[in-house]
DOKE-262310 format. One record per residue (C-alpha): y, z, x; residue number from 0. Coordinates in steps of 0.001 Angstrom, whole numbers, plus 524288, in hexadecimal, padded with zeros to 5 digits. Each point is the difference from the previous one (the first is absolute). Example, Ala and Ser with C-alpha at 12.3 -4.5 7.8 and 13.67 -1.06 7.14 Angstrom:
# residues 2
y / z / x / pavo
7EE6C / 81E78 / 8300C / 0
80D70 / 7FD6C / 8055A / 1
//
This chain:
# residues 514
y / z / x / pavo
746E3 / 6C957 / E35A7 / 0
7FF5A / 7F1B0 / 7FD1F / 1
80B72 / 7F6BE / 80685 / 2
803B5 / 7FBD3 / 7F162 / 3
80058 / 80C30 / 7F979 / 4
80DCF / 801B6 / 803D3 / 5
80374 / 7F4E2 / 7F6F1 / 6
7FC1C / 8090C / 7F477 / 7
80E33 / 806E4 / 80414 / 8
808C8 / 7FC87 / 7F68C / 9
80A7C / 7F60D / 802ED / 10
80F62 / 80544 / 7FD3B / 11
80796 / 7F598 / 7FA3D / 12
80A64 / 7F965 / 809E1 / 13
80C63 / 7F9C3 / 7FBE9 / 14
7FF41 / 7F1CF / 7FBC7 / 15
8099D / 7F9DC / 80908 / 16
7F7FE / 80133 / 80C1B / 17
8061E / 7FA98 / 80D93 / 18
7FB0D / 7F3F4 / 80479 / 19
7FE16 / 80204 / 80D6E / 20
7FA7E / 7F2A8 / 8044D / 21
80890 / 7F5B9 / 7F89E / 22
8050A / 7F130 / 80342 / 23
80A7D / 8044E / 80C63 / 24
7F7D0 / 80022 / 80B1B / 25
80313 / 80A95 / 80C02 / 26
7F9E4 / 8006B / 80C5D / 27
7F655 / 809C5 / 80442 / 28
7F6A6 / 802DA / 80C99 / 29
7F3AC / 804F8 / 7F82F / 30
7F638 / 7F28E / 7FE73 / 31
80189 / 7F8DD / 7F3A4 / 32
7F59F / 7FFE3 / 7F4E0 / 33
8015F / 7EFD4 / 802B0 / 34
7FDAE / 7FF41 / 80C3C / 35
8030B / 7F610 / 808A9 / 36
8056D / 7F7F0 / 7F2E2 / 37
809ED / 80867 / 7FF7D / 38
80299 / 7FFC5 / 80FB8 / 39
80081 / 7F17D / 8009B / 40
80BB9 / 7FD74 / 7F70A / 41
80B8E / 7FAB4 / 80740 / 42
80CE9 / 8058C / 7FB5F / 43
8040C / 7F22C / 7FCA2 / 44
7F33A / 7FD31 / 7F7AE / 45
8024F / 80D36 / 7F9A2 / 46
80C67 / 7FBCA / 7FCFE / 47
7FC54 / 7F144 / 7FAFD / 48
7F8EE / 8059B / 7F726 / 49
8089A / 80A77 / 7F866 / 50
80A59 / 7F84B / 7FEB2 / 51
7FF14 / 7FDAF / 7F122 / 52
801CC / 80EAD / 7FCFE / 53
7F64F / 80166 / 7F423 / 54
80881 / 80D11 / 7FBE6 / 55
80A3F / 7FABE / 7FA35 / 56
7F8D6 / 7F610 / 7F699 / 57
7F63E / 7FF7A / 7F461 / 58
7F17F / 7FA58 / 80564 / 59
7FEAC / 7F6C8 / 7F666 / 60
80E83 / 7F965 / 80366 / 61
7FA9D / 8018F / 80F05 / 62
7F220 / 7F86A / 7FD4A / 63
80115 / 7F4D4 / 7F56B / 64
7F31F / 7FFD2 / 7F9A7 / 65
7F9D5 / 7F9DB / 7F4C7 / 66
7FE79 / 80BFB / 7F8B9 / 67
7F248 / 7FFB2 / 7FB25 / 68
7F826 / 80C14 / 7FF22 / 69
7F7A3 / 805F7 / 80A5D / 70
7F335 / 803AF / 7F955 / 71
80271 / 80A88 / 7FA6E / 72
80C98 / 8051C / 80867 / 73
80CB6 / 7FEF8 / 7F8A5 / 74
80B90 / 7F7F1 / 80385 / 75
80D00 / 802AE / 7FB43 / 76
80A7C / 7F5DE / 80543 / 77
80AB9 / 80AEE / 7FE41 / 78
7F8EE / 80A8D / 809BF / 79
8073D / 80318 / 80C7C / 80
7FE25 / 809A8 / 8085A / 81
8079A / 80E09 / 80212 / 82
80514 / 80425 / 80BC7 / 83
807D9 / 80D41 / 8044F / 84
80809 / 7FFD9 / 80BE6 / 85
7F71F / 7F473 / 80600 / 86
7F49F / 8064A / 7FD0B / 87
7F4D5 / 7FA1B / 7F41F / 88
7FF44 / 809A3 / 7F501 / 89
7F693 / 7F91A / 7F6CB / 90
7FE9E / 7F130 / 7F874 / 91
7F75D / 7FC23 / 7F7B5 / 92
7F113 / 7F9CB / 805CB / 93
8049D / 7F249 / 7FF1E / 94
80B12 / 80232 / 806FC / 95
7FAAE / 807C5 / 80AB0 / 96
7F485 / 7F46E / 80281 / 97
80CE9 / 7F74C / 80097 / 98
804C6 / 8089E / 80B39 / 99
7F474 / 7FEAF / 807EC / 100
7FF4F / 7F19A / 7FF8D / 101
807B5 / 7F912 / 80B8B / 102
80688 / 7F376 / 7FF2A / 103
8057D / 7F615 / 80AAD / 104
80B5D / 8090B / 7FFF0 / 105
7FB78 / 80E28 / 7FC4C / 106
7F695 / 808FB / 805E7 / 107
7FE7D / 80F58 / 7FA75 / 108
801CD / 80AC6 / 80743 / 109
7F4F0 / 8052A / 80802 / 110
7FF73 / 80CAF / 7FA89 / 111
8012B / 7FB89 / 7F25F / 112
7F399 / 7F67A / 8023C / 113
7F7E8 / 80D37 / 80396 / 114
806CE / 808EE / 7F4A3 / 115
7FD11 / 7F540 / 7F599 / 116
7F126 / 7FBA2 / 80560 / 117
7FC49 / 80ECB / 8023B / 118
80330 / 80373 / 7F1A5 / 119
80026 / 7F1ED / 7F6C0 / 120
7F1F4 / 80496 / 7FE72 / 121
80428 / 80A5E / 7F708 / 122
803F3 / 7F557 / 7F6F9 / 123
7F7CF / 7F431 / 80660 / 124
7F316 / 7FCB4 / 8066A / 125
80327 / 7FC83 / 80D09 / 126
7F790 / 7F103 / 7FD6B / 127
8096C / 7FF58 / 7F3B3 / 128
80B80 / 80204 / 807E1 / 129
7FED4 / 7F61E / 80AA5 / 130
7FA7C / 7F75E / 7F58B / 131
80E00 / 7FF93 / 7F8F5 / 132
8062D / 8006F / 80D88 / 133
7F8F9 / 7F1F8 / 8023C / 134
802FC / 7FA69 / 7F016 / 135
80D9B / 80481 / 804B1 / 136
8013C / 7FA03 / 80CFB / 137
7FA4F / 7F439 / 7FC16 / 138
808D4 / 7FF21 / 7F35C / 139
80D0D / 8035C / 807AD / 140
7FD7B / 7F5FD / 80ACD / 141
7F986 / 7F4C8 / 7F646 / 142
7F29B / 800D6 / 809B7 / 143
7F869 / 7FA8F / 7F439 / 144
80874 / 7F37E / 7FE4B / 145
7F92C / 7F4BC / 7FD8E / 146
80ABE / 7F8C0 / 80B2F / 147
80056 / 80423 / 80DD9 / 148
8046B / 80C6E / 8031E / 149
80AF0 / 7FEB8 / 808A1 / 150
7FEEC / 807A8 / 80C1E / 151
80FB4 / 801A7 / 80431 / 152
80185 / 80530 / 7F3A6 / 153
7F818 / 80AC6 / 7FE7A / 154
807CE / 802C6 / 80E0E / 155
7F9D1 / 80D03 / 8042A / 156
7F882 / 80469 / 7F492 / 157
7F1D5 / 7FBB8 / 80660 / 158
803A2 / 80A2A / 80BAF / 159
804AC / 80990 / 7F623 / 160
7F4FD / 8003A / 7F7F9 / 161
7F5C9 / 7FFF7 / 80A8B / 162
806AF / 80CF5 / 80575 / 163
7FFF6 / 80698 / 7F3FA / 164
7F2FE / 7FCBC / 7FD89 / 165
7FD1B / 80497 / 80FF0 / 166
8068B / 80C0C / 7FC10 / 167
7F792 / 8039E / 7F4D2 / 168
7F3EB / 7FCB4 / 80607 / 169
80604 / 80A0E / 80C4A / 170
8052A / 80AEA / 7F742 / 171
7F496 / 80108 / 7F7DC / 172
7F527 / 7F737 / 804A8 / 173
7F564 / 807A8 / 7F619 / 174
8062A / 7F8E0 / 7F5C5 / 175
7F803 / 7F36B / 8057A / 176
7F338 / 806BF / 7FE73 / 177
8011F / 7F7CC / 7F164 / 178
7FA65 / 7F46A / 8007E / 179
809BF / 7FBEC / 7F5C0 / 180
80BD8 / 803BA / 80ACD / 181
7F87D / 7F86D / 80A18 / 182
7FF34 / 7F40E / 7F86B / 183
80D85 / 8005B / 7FBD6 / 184
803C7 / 8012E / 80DF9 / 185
7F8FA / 7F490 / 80580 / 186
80507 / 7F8AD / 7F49D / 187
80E82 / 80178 / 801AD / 188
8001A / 80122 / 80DAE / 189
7F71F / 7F22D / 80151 / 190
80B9A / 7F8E1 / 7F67E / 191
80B96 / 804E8 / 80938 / 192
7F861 / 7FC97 / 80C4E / 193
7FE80 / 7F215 / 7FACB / 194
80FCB / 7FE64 / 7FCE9 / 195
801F0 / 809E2 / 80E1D / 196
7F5A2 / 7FC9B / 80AFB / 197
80726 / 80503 / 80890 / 198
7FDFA / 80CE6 / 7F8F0 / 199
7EFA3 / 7FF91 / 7FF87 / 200
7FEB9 / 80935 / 80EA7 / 201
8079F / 809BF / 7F911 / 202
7F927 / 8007D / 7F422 / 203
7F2B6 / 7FED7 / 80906 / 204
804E1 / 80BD2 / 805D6 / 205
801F4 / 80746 / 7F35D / 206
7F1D9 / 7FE14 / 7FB10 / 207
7FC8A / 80305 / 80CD3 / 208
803C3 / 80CE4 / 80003 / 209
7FFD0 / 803B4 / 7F3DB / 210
7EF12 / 7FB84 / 7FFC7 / 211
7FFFB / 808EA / 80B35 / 212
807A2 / 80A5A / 7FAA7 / 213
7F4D9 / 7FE72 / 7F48F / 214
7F5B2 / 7FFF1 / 80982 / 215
803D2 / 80BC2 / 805F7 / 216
7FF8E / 805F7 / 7F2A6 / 217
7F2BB / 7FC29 / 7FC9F / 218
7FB7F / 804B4 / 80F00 / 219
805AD / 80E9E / 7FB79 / 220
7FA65 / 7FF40 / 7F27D / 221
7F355 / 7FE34 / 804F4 / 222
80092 / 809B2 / 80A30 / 223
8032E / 80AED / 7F789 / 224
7F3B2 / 7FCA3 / 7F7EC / 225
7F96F / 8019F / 80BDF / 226
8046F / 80D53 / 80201 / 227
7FD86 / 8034D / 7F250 / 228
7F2BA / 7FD68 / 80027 / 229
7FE98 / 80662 / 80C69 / 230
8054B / 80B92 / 7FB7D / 231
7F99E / 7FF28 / 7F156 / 232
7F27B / 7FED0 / 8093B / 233
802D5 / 80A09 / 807D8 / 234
8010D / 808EB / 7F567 / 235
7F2CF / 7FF87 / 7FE84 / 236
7FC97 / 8078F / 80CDA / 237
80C07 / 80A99 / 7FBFF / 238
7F870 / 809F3 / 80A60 / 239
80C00 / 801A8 / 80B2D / 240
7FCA2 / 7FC9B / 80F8C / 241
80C46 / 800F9 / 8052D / 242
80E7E / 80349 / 7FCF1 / 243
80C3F / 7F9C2 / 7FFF7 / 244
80446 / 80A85 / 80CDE / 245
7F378 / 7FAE9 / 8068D / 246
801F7 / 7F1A0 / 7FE92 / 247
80E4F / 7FFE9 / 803A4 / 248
80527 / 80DF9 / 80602 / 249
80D3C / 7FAA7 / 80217 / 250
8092A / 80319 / 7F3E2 / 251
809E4 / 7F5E7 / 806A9 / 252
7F3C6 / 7F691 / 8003D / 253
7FE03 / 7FEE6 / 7F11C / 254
80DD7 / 800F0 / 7FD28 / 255
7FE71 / 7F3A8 / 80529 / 256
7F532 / 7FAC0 / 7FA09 / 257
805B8 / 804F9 / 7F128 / 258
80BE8 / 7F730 / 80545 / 259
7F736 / 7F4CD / 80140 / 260
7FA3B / 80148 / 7F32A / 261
80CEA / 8028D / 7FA55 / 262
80748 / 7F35C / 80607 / 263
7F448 / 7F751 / 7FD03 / 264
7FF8D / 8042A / 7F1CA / 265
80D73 / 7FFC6 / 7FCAF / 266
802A9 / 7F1CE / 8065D / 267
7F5E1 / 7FA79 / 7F68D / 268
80617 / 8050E / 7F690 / 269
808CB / 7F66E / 7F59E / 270
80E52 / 8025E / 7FE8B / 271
7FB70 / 7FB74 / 7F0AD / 272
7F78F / 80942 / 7FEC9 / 273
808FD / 80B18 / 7FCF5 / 274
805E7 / 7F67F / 7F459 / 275
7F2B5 / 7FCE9 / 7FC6C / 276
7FA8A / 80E2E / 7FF95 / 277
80B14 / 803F4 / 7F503 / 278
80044 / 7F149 / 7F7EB / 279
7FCDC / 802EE / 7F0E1 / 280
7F808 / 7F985 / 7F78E / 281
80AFB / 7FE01 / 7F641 / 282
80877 / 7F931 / 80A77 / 283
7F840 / 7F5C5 / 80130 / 284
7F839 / 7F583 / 7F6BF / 285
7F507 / 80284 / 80989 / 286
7F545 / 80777 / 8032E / 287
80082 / 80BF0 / 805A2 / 288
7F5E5 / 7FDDA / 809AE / 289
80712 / 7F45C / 804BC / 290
80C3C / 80655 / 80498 / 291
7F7C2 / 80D98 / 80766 / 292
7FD7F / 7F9F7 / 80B74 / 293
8012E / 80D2A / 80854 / 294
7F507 / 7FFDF / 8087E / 295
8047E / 80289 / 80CAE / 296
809E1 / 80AA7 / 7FA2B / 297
7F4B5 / 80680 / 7FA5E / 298
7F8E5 / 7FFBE / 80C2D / 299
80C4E / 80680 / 80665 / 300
7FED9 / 80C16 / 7F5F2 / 301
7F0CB / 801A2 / 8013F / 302
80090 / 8006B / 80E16 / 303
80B90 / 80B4B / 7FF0B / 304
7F4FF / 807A8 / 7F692 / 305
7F509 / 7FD37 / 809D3 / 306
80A16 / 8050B / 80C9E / 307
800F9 / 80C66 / 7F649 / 308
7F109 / 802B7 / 7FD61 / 309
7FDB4 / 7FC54 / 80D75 / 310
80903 / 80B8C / 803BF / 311
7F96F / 8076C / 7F5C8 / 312
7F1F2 / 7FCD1 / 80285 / 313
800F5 / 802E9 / 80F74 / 314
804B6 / 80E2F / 7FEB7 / 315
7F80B / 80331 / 7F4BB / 316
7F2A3 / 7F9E1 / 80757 / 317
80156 / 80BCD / 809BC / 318
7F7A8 / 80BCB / 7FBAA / 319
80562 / 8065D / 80B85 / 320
80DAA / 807A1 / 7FFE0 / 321
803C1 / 7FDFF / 80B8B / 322
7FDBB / 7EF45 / 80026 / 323
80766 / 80003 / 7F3F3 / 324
80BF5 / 807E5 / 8061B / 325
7FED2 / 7F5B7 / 80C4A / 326
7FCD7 / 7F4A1 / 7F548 / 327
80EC1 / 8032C / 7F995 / 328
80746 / 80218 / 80AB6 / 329
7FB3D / 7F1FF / 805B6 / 330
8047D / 7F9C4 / 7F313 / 331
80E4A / 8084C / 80042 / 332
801E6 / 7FA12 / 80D43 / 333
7FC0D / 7F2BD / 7FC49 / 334
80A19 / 80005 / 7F4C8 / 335
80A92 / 80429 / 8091C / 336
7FC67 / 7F536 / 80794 / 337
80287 / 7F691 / 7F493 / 338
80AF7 / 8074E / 7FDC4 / 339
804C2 / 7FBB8 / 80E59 / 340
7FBF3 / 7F09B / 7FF4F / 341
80527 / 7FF6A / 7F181 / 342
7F547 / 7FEF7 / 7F8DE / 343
803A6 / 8084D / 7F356 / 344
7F5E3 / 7FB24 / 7F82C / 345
7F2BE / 803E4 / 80880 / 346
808F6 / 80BC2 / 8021E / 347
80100 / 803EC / 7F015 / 348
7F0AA / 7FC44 / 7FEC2 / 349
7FD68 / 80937 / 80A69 / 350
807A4 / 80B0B / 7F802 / 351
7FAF8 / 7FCBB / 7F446 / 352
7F16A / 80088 / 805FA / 353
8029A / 80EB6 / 80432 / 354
80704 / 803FC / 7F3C4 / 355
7F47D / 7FA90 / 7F8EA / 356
7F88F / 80C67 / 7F81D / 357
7F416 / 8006B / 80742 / 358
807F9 / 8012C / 80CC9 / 359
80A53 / 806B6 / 7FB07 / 360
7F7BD / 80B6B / 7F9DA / 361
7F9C5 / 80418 / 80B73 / 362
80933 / 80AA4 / 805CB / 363
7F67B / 806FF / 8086B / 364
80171 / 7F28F / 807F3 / 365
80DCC / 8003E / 7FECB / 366
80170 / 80E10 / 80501 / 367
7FD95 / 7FB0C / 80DE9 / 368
80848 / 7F3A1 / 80059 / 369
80C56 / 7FE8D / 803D2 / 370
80630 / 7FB38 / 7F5D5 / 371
80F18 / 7FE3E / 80544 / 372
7FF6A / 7F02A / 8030F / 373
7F8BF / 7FF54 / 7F35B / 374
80B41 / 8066B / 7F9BB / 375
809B1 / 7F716 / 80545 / 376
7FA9D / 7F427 / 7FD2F / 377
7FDC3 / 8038F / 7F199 / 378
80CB2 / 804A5 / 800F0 / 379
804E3 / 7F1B5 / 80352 / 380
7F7EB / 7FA9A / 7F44C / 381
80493 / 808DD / 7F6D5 / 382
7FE04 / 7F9FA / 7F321 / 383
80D09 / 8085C / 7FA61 / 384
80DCB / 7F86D / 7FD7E / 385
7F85C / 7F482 / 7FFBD / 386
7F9A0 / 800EB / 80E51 / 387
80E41 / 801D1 / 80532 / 388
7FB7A / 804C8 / 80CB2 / 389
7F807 / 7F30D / 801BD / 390
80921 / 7F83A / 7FC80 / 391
80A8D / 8056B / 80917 / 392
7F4DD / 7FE97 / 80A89 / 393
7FCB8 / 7F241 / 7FB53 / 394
80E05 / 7FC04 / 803C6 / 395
80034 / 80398 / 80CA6 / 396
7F416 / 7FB23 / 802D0 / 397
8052D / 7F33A / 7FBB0 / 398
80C5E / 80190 / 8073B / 399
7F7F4 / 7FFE1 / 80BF2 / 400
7F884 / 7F4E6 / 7FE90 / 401
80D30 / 7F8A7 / 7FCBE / 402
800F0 / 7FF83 / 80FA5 / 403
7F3DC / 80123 / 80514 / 404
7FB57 / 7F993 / 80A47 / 405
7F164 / 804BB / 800A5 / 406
7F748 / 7FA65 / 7F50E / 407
7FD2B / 80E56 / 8005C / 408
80E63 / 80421 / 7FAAA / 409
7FD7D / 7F539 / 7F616 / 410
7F627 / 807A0 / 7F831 / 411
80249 / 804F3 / 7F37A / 412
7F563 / 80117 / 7F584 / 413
807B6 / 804FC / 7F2E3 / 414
7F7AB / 80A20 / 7F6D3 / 415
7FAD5 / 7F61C / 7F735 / 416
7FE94 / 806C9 / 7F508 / 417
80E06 / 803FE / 7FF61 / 418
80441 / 7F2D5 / 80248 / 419
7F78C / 7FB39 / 7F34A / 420
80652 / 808A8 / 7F7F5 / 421
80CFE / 7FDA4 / 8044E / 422
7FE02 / 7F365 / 7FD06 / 423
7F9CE / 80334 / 7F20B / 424
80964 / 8068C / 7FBBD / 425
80B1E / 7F42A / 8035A / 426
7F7CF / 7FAD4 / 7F801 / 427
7FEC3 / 8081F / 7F4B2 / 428
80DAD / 805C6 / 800CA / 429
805F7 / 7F4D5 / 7FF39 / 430
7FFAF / 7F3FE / 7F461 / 431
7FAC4 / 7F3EF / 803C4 / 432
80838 / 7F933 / 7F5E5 / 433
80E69 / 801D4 / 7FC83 / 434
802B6 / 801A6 / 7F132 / 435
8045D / 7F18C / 7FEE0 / 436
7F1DA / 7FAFD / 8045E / 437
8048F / 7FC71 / 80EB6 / 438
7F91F / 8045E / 80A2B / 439
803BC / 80C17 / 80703 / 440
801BE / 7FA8E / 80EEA / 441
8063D / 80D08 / 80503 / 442
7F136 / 80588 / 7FCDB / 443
7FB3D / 7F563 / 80949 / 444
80945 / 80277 / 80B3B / 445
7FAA7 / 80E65 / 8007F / 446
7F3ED / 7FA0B / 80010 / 447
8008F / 7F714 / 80A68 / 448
80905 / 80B51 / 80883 / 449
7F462 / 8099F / 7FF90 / 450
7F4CB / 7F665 / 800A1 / 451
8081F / 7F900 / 80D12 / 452
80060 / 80F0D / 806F7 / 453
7F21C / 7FF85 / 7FEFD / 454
7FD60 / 7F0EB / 805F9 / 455
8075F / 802C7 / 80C2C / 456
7F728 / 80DB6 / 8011B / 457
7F44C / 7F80E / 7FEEF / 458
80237 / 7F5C4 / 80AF0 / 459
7FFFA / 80951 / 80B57 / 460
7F620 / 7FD1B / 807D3 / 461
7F4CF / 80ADB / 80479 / 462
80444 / 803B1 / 80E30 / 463
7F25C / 8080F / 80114 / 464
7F254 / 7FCAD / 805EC / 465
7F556 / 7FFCA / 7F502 / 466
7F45C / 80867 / 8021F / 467
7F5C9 / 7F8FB / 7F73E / 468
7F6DC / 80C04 / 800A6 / 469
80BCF / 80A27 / 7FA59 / 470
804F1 / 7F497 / 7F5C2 / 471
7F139 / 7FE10 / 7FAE0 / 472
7FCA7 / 80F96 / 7FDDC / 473
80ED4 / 80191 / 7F96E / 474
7FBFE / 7F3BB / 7F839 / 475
7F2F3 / 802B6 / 7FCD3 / 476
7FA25 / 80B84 / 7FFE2 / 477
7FC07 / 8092F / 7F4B3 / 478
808C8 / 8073A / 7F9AC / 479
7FCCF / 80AC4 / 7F4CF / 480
8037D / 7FD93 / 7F138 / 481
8097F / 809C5 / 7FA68 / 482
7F22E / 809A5 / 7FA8C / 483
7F9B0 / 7FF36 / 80E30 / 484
80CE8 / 804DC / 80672 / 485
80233 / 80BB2 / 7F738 / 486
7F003 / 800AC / 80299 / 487
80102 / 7FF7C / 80FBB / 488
80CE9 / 807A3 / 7FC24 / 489
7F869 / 80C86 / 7F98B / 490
7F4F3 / 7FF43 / 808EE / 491
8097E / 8029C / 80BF0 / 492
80850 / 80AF2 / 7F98F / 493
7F774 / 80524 / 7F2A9 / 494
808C9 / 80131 / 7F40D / 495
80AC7 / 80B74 / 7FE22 / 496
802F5 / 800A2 / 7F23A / 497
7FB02 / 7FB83 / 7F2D1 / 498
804F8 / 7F369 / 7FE40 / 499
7FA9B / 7FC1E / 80EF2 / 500
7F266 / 80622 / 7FA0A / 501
7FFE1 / 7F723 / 7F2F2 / 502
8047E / 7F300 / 8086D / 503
7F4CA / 802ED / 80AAF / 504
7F69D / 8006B / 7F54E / 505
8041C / 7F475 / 7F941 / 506
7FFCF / 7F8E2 / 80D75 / 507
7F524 / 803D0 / 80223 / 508
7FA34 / 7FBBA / 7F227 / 509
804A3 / 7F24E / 8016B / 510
7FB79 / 7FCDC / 80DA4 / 511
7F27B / 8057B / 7FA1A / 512
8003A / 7F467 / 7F715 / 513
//
């Protein structure tokens, strides 16, 4: 089964007050942040400095005087304001939400509100168009463009505030900077506050620092998965087994491992954005399409899911012998209660999904001599019924142990991606992006930036386990059958029972002959 297919499920409408679970009051908590050490290395006094002005209780456009032109394209209406329940942000209109993420010499927005509004604004804005208008309304709140002076003690603290929001961005979602057109704007604004703040010019030498080698790192991955491809596309060509998977690593513990690797690698690379990006709509946006489906490394995530599945597939099925298939399925049940153990759910669903494939699943002479209880409780603990209850009970207390673990080990958790995708597709589809007045619904964009958060602090554990480049390059690269020469291998191990196994073996067997 393909990881996306279970988006094909159809969504059941929620109500449309949802509960904003990350909002403007701030509580502690042990798990890491999703901004870092900016978030660690707030003072309570600077915290406090800063959210003194209490945007709740007044319209934007009374907060920020402005000179009220247009912003290409973006409307502004003086009388917007935003909506807030019980201190929470409930929705406002574009504008007025841009307005809330600009800092002045006495206003700086919430943390969690930066992420909510720069993960999802690109529903409704281009990333490069939004910092764009945050710059036109920087400089036109603080008069940067003045033909006189600027005056330095009056712009008071807004040179430190805007450098950290713009250090934030480029630290919550650094892919953003992969546009040239965010790059430039970057250098530009940060180059004008440097020369009214030198003292400010190591900090913002220490944002591009890391955010270039945040990018670098990127690029390094990018190209190494090409690598692999082509590897594995070449490889293809010389199909004819020499080994198996039990031969080249015996230990099921061992890969466990390994599949951890390959899971922690490929999810770090992997864009917060991305999930926003993968469900953005044409009609949203005066844009193109193309421009706003940058899902690359998300995509890579659900091909190599597919590939863990055929591999599963493809090394059982390869065995012309009984008995090496019986041994070849009982190795893969006890790797995937091994995943189980470390928390790695989704190498442990692949797995499943490999052996419930049809070419594996068919062949019950094979099945007659395994013993199939651990099987039977892990696909008990995947069960796909009340909406994969049983993982998701088993999903929280795997995350309640990690809350206070020590180990790196404990840390581990590695959600079942797929799920996760479409729990997050159908936030988005269940609920309206836009109220009926026009404003923007910002309770959407809280569940959002809740579920999307979960999954940043999964994705920073560190791998505790030695790499074994030989296991890592077979998993990665070698062959693995197409869906016609699995039910082929399939047939050719156990010949066809009935009449509809007869027909498909023959028309197999046609279109390989092609």
């Amino acid at each position: 089964m393909s990881c996306l297919q279970i988006l094909i499920y159809h969504a059941k409408r929620t109500s449309s007050r949802s509960q904003p679970a990350i909002g403007l009051k701030q509580t502690p908590k042990s798990r890491p942040s999703i901004f870092g050490t900016l978030a660690k290395d707030k003072s309570p006094a600077h915290q406090d400095s800063r959210r003194s002005i209490g945007p709740q209780m007044m319209s934007l456009c009374h907060m920020f005087r402005s000179s009220g032109d247009g912003y290409d394209g973006l409307t502004v209406d003086e009388n917007d304001a935003l909506i807030f329940q019980d201190g929470n942000l409930l929705a406002g209109s574009l504008d007025a939400l841009i307005r809330h993420l600009v800092p002045t010499a006495e206003y700086y927005p919430d943390r969690t509100y930066t992420f909510a509004f720069l993960l999802s604004s690109r529903l409704y804005a281009r990333p490069h168009e939004l910092l764009k208008e945050v710059c036109k309304l920087c400089k036109s709140q603080q008069h940067l463009e003045d033909g006189e002076k600027v005056n330095k003690e009056k712009l008071g603290k807004f040179g430190p505030n805007i450098i950290q929001l713009l250090g934030e961005w480029t630290e919550m979602l650094p892919y953003d900077f992969r546009d040239e057109r965010m790059m430039k704007q970057l250098k530009e604004i940060t180059q004008k506050i440097v020369t009214i703040y030198p003292e400010l010019r190591k900090e913002v030498g220490m944002i591009m620092h890391d955010l270039i080698t945040k990018l670098s790192s990127l690029q390094k991955y990018e190209e190494a998965l090409q690598k692999i491809n082509a590897e594995a596309t070449q490889r293809l060509k010389h199909i004819v087994p020499t080994t198996d998977i039990v031969q080249m690593c015996p230990s099921p513990l061992d890969l466990a491992q390994q599949l951890t690797h390959i899971e922690l690698e490929r999810l770090t690379n992997i864009g917060p954005e991305e999930f926003v990006q993968a469900f953005a709509k044409e009609n949203e946006l005066q844009t193109s399409y193309d421009d706003m489906k940058k899902t690359s490394n998300l995509e890579a995530y659900v091909q190599w899911f597919n590939r863990l599945s055929y591999l599963v597939a493809t090394e059982i099925c390869m065995h012309l012998k009984k008995k090496h298939r019986v041994r070849t399925i009982e190795y893969f049940v006890d790797v995937a209660k091994e995943c189980f153990n470390i928390g790695n759910f989704n190498s442990l669903m692949a797995i499943i999904a490999g052996m419930n494939m049809s070419p594996v699943a068919r062949l019950k002479k094979t099945w007659s001599k395994v013993n199939t209880q651990k099987f039977e409780i892990l696909e008990h603990q995947m069960d796909p019924s009340n909406n994969f209850s049983s993982y998701r009970s088993t999903l929280k207390a795997a995350l309640w142990r990690c809350e206070g673990a020590v180990e790196e080990r404990e840390k581990i958790v590695i959600p079942f991606f797929s799920l996760l995708v479409k729990d997050i597709y159908f936030l988005n589809e269940g609920c309206a992006n836009r109220l009926p007045n026009g404003h923007i619904n910002f309770e959407k964009f809280w569940q959002l930036a809740k579920q999307i958060t979960e999954f940043i602090t999964w994705k920073q554990v560190e791998c505790p386990f030695e790499r074994q480049s030989h296991v890592l390059n077979y998993v990665l690269t070698n062959p693995v059958f197409s869906e016609n020469s699995l039910s082929l291998a399939s047939f050719e191990c156990e010949p066809p029972e009935n009449s509809y196994e007869k027909e498909r073996y023959k028309n197999v067997k046609s279109e390989m002959e092609l």
